[in-house]
C-alpha positions in Angstrom: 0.0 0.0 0.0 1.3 3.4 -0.9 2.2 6.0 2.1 -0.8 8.4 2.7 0.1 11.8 1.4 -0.1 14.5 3.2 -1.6 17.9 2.5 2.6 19.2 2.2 3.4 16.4 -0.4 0.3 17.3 -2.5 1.0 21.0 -2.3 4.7 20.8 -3.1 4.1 18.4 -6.4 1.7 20.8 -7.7 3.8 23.9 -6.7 6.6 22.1 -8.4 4.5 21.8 -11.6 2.5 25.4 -11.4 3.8 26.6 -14.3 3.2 23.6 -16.6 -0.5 23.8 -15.1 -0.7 27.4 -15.7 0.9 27.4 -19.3 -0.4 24.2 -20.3 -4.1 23.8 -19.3 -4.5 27.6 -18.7 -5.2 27.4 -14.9 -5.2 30.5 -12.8 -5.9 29.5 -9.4 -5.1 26.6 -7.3 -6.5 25.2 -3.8 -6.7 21.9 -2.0 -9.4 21.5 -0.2 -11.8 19.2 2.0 -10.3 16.2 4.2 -6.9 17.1 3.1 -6.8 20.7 3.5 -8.2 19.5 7.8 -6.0 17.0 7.7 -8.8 14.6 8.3 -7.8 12.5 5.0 -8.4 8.4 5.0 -7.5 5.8 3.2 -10.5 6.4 1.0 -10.5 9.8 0.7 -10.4 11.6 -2.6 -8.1 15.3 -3.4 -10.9 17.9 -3.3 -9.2 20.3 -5.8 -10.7 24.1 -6.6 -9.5 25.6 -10.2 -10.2 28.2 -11.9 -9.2 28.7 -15.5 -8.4 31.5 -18.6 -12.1 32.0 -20.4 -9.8 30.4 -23.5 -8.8 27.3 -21.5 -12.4 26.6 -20.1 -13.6 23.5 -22.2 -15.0 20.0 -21.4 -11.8 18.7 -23.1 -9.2 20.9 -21.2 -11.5 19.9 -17.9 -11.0 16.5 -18.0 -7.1 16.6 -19.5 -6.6 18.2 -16.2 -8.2 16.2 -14.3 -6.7 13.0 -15.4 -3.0 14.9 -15.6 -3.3 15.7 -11.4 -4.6 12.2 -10.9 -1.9 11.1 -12.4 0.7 13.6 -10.9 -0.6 12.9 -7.3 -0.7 9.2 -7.9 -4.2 9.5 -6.4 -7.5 6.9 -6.9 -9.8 10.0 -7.6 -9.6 13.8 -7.5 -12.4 16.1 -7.2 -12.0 18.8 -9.3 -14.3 21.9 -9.6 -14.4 25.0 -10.2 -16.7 28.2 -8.6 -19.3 27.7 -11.4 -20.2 23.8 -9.9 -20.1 24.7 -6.5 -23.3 24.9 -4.7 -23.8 28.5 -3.7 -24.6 26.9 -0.3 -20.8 25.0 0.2 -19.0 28.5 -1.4 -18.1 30.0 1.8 -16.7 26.7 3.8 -14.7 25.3 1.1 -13.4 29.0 0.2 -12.5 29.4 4.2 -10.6 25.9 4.3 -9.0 25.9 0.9 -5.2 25.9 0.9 -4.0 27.5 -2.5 -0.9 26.5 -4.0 
């Protein structure tokens, strides 16, 4: 079984890659999230992961690339990725409060 990762390991992999992520999929903002961000994480939990993107870069296509690239950068079973527009209005505030942007 692979070591849980922390809330510092996932930060520092995408800090170390923030300029591919910014260049490459056109992302403008950055924030963990959720169980990891208060360090509450399991063994089943997924990377809650907020993003927001240039108008250019904001596709279905680009979306998903992303999504699959992080999973795949963070080694993770699933990350939850979403950006203001699919938040509830309801969960805004609490996931803004705990988020810890890279």
């Amino acid at each position: 079984m692979k070591e849980e990762r922390k809330l510092k390991d996932i930060l520092a992999t995408l800090s170390n890659r923030k300029v591919l992520l910014f260049d490459k999929f056109g992302v403008t903002e950055l924030a963990v999230f959720g169980s990891y961000a208060r360090s509450q994480q399991t063994d089943a939990s997924d990377v809650d992961i907020y993003v927001e993107l240039k108008k250019e870069f904001k596709t279905f296509d680009n979306f998903m690339d992303l999504k699959f690239f992080l999973e795949d950068l963070l080694e993770s079973r699933k990350i939850d990725l979403v950006t203001k527009e699919s938040i509830r209005e309801e969960f805004r505030p609490k996931i803004f409060e705990e988020a810890v942007h890279v």
